[in-house]
PDB file of N, CA, C and O in Angstrom:
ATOM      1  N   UNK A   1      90.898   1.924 194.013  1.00  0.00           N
ATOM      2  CA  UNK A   1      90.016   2.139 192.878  1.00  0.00           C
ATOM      3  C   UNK A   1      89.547   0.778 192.352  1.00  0.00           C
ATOM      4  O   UNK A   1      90.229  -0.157 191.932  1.00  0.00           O
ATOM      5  N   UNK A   2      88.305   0.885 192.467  1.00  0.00           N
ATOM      6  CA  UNK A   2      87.541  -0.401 191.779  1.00  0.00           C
ATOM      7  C   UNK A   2      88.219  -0.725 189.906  1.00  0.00           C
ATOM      8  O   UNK A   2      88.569   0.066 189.031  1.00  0.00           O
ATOM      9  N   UNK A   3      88.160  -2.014 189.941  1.00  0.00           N
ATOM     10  CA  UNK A   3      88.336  -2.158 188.734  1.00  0.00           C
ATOM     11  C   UNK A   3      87.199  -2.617 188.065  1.00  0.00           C
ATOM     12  O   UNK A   3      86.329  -3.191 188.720  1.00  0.00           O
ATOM     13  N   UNK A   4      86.990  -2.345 186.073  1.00  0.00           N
ATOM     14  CA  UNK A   4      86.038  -2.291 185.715  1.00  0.00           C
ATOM     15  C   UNK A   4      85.813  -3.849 185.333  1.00  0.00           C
ATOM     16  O   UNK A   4      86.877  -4.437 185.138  1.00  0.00           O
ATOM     17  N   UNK A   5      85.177  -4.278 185.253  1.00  0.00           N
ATOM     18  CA  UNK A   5      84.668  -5.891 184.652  1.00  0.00           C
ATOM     19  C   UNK A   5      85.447  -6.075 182.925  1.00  0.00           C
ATOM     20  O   UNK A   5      85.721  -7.172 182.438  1.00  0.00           O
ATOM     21  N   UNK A   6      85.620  -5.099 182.422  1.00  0.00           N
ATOM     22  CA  UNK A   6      85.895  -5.290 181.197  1.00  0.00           C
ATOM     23  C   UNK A   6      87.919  -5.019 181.559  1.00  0.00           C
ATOM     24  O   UNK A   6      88.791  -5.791 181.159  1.00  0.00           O
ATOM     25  N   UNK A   7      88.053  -4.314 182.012  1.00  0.00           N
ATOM     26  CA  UNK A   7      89.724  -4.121 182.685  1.00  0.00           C
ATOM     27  C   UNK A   7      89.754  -6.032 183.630  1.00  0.00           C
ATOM     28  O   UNK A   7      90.426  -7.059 183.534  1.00  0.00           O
ATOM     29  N   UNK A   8      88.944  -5.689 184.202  1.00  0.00           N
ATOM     30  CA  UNK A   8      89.169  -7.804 184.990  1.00  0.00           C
ATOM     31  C   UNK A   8      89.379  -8.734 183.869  1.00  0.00           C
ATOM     32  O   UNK A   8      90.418  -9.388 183.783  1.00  0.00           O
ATOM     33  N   UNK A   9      88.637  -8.798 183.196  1.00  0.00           N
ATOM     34  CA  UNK A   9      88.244  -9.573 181.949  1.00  0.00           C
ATOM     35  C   UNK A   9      89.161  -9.275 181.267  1.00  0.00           C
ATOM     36  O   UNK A   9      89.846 -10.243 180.936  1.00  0.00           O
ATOM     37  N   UNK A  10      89.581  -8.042 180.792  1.00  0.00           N
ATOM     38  CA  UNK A  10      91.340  -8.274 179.835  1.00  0.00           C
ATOM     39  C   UNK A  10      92.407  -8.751 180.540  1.00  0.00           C
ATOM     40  O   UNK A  10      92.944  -9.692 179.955  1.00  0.00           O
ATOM     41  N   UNK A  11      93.097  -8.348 181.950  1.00  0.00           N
ATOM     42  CA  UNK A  11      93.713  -8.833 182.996  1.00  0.00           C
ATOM     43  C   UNK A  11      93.505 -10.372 182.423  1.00  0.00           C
ATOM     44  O   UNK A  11      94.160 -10.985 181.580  1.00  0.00           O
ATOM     45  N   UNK A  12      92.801 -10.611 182.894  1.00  0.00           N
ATOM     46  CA  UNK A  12      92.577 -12.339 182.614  1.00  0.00           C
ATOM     47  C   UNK A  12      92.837 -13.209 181.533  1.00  0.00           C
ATOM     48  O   UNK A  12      93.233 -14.368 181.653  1.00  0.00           O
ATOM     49  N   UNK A  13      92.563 -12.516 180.287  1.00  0.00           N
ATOM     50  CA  UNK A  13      92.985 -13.393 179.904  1.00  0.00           C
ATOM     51  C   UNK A  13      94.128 -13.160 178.993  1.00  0.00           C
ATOM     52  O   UNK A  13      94.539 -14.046 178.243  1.00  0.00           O
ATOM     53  N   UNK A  14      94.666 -11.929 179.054  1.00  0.00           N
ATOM     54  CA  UNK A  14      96.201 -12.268 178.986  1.00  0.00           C
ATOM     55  C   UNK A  14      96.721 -12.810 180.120  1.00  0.00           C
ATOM     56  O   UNK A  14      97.940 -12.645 180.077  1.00  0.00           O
ATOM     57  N   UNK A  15      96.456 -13.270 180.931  1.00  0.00           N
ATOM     58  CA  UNK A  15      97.156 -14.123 182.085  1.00  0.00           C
ATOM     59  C   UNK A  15      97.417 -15.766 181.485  1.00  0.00           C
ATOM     60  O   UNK A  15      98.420 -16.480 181.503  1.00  0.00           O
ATOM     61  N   UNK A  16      96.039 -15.981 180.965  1.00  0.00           N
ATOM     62  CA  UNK A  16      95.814 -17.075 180.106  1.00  0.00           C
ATOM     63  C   UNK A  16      96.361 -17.210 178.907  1.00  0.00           C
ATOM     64  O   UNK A  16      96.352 -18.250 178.248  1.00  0.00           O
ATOM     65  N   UNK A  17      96.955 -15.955 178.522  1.00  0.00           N
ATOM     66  CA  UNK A  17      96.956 -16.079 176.727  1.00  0.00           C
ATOM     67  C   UNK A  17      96.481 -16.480 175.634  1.00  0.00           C
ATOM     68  O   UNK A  17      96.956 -17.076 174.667  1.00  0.00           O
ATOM     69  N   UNK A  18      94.789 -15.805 176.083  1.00  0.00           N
ATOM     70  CA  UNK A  18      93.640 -16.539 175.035  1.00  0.00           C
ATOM     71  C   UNK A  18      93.305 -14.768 174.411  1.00  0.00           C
ATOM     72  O   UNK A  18      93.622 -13.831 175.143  1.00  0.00           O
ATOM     73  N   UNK A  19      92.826 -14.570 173.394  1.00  0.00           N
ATOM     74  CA  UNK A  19      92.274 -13.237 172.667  1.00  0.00           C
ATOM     75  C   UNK A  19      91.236 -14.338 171.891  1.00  0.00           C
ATOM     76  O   UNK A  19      91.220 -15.534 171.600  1.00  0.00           O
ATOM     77  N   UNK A  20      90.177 -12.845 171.720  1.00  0.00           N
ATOM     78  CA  UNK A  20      89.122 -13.014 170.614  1.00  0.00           C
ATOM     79  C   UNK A  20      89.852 -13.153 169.707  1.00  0.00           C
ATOM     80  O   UNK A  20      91.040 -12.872 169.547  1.00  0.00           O
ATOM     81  N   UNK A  21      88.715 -13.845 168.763  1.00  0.00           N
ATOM     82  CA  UNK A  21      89.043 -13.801 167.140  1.00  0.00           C
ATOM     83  C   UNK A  21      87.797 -13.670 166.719  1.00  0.00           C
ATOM     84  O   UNK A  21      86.844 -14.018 167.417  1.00  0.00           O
ATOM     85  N   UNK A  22      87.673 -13.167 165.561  1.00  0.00           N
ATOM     86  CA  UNK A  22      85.970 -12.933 165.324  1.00  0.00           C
ATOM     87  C   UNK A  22      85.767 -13.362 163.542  1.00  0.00           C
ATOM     88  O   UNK A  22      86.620 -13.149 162.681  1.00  0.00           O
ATOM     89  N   UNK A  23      84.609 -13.911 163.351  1.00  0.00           N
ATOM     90  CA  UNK A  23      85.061 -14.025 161.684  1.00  0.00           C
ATOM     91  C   UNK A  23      83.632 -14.187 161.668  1.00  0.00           C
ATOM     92  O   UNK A  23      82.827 -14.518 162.538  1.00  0.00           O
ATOM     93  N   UNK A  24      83.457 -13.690 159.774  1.00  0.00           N
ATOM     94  CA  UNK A  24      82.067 -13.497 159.810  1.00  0.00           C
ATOM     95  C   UNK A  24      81.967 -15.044 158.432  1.00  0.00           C
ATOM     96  O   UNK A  24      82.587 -15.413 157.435  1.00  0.00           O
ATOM     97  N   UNK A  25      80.798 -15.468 159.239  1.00  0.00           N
ATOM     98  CA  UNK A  25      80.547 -16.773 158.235  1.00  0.00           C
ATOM     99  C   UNK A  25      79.158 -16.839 157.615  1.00  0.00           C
ATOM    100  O   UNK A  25      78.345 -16.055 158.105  1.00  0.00           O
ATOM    101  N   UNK A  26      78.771 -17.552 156.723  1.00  0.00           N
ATOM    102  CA  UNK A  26      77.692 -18.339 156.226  1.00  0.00           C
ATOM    103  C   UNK A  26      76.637 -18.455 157.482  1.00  0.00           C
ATOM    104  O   UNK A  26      76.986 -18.790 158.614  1.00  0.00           O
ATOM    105  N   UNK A  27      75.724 -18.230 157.223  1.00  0.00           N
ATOM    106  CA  UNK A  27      74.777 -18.904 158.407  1.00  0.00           C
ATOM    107  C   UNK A  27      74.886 -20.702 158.339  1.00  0.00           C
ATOM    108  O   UNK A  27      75.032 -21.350 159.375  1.00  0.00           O
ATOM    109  N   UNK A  28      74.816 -21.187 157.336  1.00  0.00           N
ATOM    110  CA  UNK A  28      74.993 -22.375 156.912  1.00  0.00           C
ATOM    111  C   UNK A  28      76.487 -23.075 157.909  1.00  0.00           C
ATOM    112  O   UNK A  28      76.664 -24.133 158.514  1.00  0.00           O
ATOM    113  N   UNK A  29      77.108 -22.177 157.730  1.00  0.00           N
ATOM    114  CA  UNK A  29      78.911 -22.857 158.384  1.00  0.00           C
ATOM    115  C   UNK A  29      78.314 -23.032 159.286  1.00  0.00           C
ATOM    116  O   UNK A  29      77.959 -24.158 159.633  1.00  0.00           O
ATOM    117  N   UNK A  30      77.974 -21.714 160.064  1.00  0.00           N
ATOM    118  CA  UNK A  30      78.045 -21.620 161.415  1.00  0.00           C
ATOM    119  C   UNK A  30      76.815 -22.529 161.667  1.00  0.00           C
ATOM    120  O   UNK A  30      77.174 -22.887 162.788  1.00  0.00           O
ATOM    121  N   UNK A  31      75.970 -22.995 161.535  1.00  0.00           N
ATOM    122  CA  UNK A  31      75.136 -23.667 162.003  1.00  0.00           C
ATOM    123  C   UNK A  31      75.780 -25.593 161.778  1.00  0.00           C
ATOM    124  O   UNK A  31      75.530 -26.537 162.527  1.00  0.00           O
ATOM    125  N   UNK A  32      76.618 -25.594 160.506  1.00  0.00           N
ATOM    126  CA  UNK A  32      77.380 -26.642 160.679  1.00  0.00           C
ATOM    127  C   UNK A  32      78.238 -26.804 161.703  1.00  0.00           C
ATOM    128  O   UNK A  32      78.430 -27.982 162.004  1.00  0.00           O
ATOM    129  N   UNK A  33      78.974 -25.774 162.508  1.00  0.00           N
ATOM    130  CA  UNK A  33      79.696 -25.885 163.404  1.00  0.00           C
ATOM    131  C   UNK A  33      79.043 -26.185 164.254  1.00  0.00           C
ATOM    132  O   UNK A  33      79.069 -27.349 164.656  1.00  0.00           O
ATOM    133  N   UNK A  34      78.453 -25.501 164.667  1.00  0.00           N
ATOM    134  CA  UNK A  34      77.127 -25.604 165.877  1.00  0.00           C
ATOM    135  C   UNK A  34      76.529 -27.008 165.693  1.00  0.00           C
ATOM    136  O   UNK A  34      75.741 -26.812 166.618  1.00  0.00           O
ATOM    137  N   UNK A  35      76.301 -27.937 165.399  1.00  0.00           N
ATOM    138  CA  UNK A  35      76.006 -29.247 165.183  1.00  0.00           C
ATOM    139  C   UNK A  35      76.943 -30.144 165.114  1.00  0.00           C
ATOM    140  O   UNK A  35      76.867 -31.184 165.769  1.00  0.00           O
ATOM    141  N   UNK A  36      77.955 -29.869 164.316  1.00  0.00           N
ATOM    142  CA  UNK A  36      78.770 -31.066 164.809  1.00  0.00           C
ATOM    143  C   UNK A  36      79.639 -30.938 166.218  1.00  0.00           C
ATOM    144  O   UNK A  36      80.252 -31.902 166.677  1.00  0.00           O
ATOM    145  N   UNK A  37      79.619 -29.649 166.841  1.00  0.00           N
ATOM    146  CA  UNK A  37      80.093 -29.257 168.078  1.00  0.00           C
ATOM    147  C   UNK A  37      78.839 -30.243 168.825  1.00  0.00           C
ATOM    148  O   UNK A  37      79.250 -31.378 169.065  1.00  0.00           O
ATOM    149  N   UNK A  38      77.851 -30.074 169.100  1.00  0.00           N
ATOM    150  CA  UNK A  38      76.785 -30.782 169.895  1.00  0.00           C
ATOM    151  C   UNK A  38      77.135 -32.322 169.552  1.00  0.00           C
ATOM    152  O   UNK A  38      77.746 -33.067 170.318  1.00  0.00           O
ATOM    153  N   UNK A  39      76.827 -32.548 168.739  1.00  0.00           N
ATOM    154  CA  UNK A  39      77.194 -34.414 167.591  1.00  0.00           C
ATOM    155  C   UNK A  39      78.072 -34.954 169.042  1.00  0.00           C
ATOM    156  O   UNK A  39      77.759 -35.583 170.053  1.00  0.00           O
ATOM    157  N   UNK A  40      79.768 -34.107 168.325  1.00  0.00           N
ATOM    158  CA  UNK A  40      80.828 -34.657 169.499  1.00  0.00           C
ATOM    159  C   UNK A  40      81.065 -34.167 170.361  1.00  0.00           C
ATOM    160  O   UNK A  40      82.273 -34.007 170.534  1.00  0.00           O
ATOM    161  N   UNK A  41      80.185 -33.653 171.370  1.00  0.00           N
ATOM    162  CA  UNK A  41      80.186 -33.084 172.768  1.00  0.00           C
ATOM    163  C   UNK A  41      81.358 -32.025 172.721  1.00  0.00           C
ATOM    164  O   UNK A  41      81.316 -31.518 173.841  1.00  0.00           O
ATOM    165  N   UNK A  42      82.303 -31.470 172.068  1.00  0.00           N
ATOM    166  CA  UNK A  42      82.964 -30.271 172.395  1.00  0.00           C
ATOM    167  C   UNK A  42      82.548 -29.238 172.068  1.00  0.00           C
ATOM    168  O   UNK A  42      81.581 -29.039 171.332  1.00  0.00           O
ATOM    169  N   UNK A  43      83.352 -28.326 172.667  1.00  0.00           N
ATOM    170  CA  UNK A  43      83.461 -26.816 172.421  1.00  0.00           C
ATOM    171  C   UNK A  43      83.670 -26.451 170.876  1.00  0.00           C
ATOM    172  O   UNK A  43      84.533 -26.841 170.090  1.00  0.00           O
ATOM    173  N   UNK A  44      82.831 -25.768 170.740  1.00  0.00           N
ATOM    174  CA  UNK A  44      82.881 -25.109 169.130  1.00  0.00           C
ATOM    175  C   UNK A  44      84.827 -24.327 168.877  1.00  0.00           C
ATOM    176  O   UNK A  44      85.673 -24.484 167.998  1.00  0.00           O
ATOM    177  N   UNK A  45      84.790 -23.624 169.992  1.00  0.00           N
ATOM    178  CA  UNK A  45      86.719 -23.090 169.723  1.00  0.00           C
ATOM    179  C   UNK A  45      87.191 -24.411 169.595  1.00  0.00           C
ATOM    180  O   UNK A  45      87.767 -24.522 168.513  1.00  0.00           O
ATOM    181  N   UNK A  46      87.192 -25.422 170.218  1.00  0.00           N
ATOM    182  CA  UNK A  46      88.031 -26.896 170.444  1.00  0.00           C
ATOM    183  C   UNK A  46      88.006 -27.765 169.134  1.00  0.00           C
ATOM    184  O   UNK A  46      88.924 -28.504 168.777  1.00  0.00           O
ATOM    185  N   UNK A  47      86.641 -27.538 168.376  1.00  0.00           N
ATOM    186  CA  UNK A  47      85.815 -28.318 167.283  1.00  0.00           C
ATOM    187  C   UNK A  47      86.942 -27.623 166.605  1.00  0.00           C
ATOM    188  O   UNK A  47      87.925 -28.356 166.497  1.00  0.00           O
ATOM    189  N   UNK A  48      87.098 -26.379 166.095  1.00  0.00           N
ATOM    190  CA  UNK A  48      87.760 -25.641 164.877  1.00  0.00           C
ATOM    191  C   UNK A  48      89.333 -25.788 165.360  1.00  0.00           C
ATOM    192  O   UNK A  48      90.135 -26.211 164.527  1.00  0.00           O
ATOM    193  N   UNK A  49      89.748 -25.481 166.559  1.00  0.00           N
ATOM    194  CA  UNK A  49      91.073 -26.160 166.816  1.00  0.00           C
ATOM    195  C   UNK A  49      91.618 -27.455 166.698  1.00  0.00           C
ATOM    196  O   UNK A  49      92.843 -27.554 166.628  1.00  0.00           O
ATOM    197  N   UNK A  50      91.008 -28.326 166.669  1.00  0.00           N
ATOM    198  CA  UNK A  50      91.033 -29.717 166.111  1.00  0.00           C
ATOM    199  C   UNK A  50      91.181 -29.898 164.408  1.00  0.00           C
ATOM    200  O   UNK A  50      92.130 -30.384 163.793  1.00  0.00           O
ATOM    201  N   UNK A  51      89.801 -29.286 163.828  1.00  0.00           N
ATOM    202  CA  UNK A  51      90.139 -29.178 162.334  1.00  0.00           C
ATOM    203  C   UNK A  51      91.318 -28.508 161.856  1.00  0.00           C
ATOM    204  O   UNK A  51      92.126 -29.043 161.097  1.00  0.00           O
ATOM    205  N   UNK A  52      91.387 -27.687 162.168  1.00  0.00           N
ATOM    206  CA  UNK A  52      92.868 -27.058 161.355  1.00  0.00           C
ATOM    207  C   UNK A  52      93.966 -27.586 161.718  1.00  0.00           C
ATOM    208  O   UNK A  52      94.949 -27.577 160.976  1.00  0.00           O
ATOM    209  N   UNK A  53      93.973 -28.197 163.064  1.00  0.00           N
ATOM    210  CA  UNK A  53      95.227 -29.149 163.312  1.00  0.00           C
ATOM    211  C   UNK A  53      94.796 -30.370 162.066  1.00  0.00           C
ATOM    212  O   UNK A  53      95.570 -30.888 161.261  1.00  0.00           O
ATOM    213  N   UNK A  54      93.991 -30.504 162.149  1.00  0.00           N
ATOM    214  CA  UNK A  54      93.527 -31.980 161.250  1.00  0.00           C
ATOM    215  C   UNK A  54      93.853 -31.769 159.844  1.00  0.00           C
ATOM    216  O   UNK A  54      94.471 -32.608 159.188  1.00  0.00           O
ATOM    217  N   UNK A  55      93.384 -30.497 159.307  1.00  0.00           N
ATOM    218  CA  UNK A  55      93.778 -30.158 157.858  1.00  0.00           C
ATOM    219  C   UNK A  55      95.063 -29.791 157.571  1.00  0.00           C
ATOM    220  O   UNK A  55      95.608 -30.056 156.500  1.00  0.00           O
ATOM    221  N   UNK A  56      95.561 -29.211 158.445  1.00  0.00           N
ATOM    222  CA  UNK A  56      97.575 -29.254 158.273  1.00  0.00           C
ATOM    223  C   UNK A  56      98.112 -31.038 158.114  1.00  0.00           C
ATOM    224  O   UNK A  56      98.660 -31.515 157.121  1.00  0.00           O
ATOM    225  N   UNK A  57      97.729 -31.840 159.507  1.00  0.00           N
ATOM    226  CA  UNK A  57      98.542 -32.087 159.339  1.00  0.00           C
ATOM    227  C   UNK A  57      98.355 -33.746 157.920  1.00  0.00           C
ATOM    228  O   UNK A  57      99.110 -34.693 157.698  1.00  0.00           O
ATOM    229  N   UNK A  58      97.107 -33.375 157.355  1.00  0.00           N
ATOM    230  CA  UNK A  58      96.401 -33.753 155.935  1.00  0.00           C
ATOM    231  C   UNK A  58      96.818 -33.122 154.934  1.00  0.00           C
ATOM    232  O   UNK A  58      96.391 -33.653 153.909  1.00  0.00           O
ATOM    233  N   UNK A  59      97.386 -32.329 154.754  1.00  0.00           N
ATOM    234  CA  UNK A  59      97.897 -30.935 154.060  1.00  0.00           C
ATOM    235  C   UNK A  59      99.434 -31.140 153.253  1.00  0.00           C
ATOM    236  O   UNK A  59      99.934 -30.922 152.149  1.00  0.00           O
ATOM    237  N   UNK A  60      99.846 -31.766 154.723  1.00  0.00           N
ATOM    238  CA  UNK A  60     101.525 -31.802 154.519  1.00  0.00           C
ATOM    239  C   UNK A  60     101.669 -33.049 154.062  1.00  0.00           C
ATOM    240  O   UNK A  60     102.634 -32.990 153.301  1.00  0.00           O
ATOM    241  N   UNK A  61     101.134 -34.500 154.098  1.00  0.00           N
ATOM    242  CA  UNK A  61     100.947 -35.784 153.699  1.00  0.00           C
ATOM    243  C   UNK A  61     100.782 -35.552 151.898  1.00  0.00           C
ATOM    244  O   UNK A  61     101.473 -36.240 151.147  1.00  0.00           O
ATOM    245  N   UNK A  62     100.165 -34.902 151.552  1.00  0.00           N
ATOM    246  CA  UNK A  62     100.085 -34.596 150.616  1.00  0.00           C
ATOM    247  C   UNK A  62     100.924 -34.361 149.246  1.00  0.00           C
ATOM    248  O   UNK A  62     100.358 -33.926 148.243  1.00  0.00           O
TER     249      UNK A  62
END
């Protein structure tokens, strides 16, 4: 039995241990993200994984 693209695609990436996350923003954020993602050549997930590492560990200095 064929498998479906969306059954491949879950397979996968629990293999990886990556899931969606979805959040609803500002057009404004999101277009800030979207720019400073381009600015410093990364990935917009990588851009926001960086900040919140960045704001913890700014957080706890505190």
């Amino acid at each position: 039995m064929a498998l479906t693209r969306a059954v491949i695609q879950k397979k996968s990436d629990e293999k990886r241990g990556v899931k969606t996350k979805g959040f609803k923003l500002h057009v404004d954020d999101i277009a800030l993200i979207e720019e400073a993602s381009n600015q410093l050549k990364v990935p917009q997930a990588q851009l926001i994984i960086d900040a919140i590492k960045f704001y913890l560990e700014n957080k706890k200095a505190s």
